[in-house]
N, C-alpha and C positions, 0 to 999 in steps of 0.2 A: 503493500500500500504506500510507502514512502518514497517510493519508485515513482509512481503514479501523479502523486503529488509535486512533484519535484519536476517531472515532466508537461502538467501542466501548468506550473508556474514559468515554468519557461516559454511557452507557446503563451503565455499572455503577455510577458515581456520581449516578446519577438521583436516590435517596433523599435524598443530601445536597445538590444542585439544589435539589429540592423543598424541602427544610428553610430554606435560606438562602432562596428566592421566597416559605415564607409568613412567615419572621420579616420578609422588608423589607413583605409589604404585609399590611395590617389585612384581610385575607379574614374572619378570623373576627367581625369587629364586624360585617361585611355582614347576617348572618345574625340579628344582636340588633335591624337596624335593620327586618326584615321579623316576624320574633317576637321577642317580647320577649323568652319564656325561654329560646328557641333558643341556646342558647352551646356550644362543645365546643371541645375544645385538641387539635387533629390531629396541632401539633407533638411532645404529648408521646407520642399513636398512633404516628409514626412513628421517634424516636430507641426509642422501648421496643422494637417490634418489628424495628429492624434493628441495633440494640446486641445483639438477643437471638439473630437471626436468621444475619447477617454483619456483626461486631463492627470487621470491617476495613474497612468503606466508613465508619464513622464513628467518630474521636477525640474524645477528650473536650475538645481543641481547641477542635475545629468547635462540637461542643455549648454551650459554654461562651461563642463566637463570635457566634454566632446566638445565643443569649440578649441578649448584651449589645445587637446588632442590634433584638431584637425589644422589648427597653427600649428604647431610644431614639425605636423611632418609635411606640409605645404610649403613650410621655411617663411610662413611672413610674419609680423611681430604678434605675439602672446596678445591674447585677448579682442583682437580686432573680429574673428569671428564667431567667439562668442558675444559679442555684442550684436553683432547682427542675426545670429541665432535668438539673443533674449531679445530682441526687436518684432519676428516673428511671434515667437510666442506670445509674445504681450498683445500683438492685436489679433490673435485666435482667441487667447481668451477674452477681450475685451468681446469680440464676435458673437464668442458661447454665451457670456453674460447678460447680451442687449439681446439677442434673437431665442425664442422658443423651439423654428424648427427648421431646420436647413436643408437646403438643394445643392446637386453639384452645381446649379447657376448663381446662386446668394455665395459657396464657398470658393468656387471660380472669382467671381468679382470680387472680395474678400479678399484672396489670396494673391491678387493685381494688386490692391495698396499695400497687402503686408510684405511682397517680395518689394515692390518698390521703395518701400521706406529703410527694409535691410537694404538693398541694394548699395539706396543711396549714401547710409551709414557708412557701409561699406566702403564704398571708395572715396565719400570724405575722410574717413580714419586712414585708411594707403596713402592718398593723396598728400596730407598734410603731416604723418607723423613717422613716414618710412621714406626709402629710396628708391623702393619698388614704384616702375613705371608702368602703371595701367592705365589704358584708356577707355573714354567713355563706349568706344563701338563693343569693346569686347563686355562690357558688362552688360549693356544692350541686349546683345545675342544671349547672354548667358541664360537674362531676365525672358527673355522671348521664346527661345525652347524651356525653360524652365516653365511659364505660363503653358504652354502648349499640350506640354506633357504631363499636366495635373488633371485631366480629365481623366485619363489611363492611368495613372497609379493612385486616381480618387478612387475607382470602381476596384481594383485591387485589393486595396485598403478596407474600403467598404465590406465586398467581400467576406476577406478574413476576418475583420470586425464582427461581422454578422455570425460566422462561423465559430469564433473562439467564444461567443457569448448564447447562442442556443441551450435552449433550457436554462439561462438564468434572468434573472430579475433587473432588468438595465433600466 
């Protein structure tokens, strides 16, 4: 029985698994190395969607956590993405707090100003406190398959959500 338990504790915290596997590895550079403008941030698809979704498989902890994780092995200064991680999160929950019941079209539009205001974060904090030269086009792209690609890993998500909670009380 301890087996059991331990197994499905883990299948609930799958999201945050997945969040700490792609901050330790560069998955998303893979993808620039085959298109150039192929870029999107998965990480901030899924804290948005499961901050929004079930707020209790991840703290702003972990978020904050994995950022600094995902600086270190990106090589850009400590803390820059977790702050744009906690920028996400904060307007998912502001989202979950002011809305009753939500659509992939309410968390699509949603997830247009909370990537955008990371974004923005984002490359005001390189911009201004690093040496690293990033331009606005690439963060553009990044934001624009990132937007694109949240319909398809909203219905995933969904999904699994649906499925790790069957027969319980949500």
């Amino acid at each position: 029985m301890p087996r059991f338990k331990l197994m499905q504790k883990s299948i609930n915290f799958g999201p945050l698994i997945l969040l700490y596997y792609l901050s330790i590895s560069e998955i998303d550079t893979y993808f620039e190395n085959y298109f150039e403008i192929l870029s999107f941030n998965i990480q901030l698809i899924i804290i948005y969607f499961w901050c929004l979704k079930r707020p209790e498989v991840f703290g702003n902890g972990h978020i904050f956590f994995a950022g600094l994780i995902n600086d270190a092995v990106m090589g850009i200064p400590l803390g820059v993405s977790s702050i744009s991680y906690l920028v996400t999160s904060l307007v998912a929950t502001y989202v979950k707090n002011m809305t009753v019941n939500t659509s992939i079209t309410t968390d699509w539009f949603t997830f247009f100003i909370a990537i955008f205001s990371s974004n923005s974060i984002f490359l005001i904090l390189i911009t201004n406190f690093s040496d690293i030269i990033l331009s606005f086009t690439e963060i553009s792209y990044n934001t624009f398959f990132t937007l694109i690609f949240f319909p398809f890993f909203w219905f995933i998500f969904n999904f699994y959500n649906s499925a790790i909670n069957t027969g319980k009380n949500v």
